[in-house]
Each structure stands twice: as C-alpha cells, then as structure tokens.
C-alpha positions as CSV (number, residue, x, y, z in Angstrom):
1,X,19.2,-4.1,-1.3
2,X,18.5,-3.3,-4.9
3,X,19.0,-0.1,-6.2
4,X,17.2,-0.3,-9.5
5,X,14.1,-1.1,-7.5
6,X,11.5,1.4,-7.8
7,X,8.9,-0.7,-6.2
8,X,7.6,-3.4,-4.3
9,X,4.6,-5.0,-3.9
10,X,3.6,-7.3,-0.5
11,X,0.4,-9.2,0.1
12,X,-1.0,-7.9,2.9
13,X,-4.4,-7.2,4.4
14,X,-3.8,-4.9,6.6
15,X,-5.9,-2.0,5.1
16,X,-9.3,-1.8,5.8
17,X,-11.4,-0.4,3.0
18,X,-14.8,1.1,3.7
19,X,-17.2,3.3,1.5
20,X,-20.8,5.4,2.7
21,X,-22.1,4.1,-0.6
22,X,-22.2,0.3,1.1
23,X,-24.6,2.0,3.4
24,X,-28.0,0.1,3.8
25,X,-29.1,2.7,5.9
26,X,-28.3,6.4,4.7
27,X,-28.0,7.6,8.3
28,X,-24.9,5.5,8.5
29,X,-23.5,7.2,5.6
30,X,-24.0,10.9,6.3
31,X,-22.3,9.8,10.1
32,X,-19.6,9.1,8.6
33,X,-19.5,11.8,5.9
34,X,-19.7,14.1,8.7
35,X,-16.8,12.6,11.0
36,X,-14.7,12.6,8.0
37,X,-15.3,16.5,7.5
38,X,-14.5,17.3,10.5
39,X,-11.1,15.1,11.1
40,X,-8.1,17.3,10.6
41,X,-5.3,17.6,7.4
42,X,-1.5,16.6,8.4
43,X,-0.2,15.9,5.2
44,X,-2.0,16.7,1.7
45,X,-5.3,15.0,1.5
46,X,-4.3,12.8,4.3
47,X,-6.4,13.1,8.0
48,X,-5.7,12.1,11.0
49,X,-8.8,9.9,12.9
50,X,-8.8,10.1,17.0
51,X,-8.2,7.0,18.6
52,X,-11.8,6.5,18.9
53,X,-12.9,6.6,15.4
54,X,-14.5,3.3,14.1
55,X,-16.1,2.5,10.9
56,X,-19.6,0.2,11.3
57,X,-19.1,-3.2,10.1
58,X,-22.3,-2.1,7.3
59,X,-19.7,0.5,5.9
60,X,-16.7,-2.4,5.4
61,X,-15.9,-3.4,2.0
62,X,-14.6,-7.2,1.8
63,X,-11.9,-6.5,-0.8
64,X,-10.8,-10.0,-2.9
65,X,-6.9,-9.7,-2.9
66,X,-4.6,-6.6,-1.1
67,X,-1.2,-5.1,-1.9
68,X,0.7,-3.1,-0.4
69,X,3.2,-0.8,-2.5
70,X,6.2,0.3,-1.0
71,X,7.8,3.1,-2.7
72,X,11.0,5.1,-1.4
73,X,9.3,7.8,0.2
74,X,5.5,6.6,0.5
75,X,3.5,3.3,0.9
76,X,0.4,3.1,-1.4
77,X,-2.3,0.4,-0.8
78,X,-4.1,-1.4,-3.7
79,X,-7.4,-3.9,-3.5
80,X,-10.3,-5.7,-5.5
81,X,-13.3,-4.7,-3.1
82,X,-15.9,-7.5,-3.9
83,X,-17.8,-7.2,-7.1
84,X,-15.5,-4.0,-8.5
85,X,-12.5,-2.7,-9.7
86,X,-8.8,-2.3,-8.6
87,X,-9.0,0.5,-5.7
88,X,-5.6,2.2,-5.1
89,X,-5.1,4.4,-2.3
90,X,-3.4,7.7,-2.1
91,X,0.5,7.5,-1.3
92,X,0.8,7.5,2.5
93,X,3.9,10.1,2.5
94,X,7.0,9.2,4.8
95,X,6.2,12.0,7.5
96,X,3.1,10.3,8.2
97,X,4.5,7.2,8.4
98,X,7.0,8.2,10.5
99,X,4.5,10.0,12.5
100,X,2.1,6.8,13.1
101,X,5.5,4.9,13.8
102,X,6.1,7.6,17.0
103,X,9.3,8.0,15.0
C-alpha cells in the first residue's frame, strides 16, 4: 500500500466502447438512442442496462490501447478508439461498484 498514491492506471480491455455515430445504418443508431433514454439513473449520469441489453457489433468501436484508472473512491476508464482521440469515461462512483459487485 502507498499512501501518496492518488492513482493507478492498469491495462485492461475490459470496457467496451460503442458510439450511434459508427452506425452504417441510422435505424441502428436511433435503437439505441432510444434504449439509452429509457434505462434508469442510479448514480449521477450513470444508468443501469437490464441483463438483456446488447450493443450490435456495427455500433462497437475497436479502441487501440485501454486503461483503467483506479482512484480511491471511483474507477475511470480511458481508450484510443480507432482513428481518434483519447476517450475517458465518467468516474464509475464506489456505490455502483459496490452495487455491480452484489456487495
């Protein structure tokens, strides 16, 4: 344990990034707009999907390199999608965590 440490970063590719704007068809897209609409809030901007949710394999970025950040009370995500820039994603707060965990 160090207790100066404020983060640390892991390789890991656990993540999977997807976008509607990798859509080839635009129906694909507004699905998933609409799913994402309707899934509800448990923490901040975080929503929780049903078991059954999927993304289509058309909507999956391939991402070059992924992180993950842990932090003391949140784990953050970062990737290089193909072709772009480095995409963060929001802290995953603790309760969440916890939640997902069954903790």
């Amino acid at each position: 344990m160090d207790d100066g440490l404020v983060e640390s970063y892991f390789w890991d590719a656990h993540a999977e990034y997807f976008s509607p704007w990798l859509a080839e068809q635009e129906t694909d897209a507004d699905a998933l707009a609409e799913t994402l609409e309707r899934l509800p809030a448990v923490a901040g901007d975080w929503m929780e999907a049903p078991a059954e949710f999927s993304i289509p394999d058309s909507l999956r970025a391939r991402v070059e390199c992924g992180q993950m950040v842990i932090r003391e009370a949140s784990v953050a995500f970062l990737a290089i999608p193909k072709h772009t820039s480095t995409l963060y994603t929001a802290k995953v707060p603790l309760p969440v965590l916890e939640k997902v965990a069954g903790a």
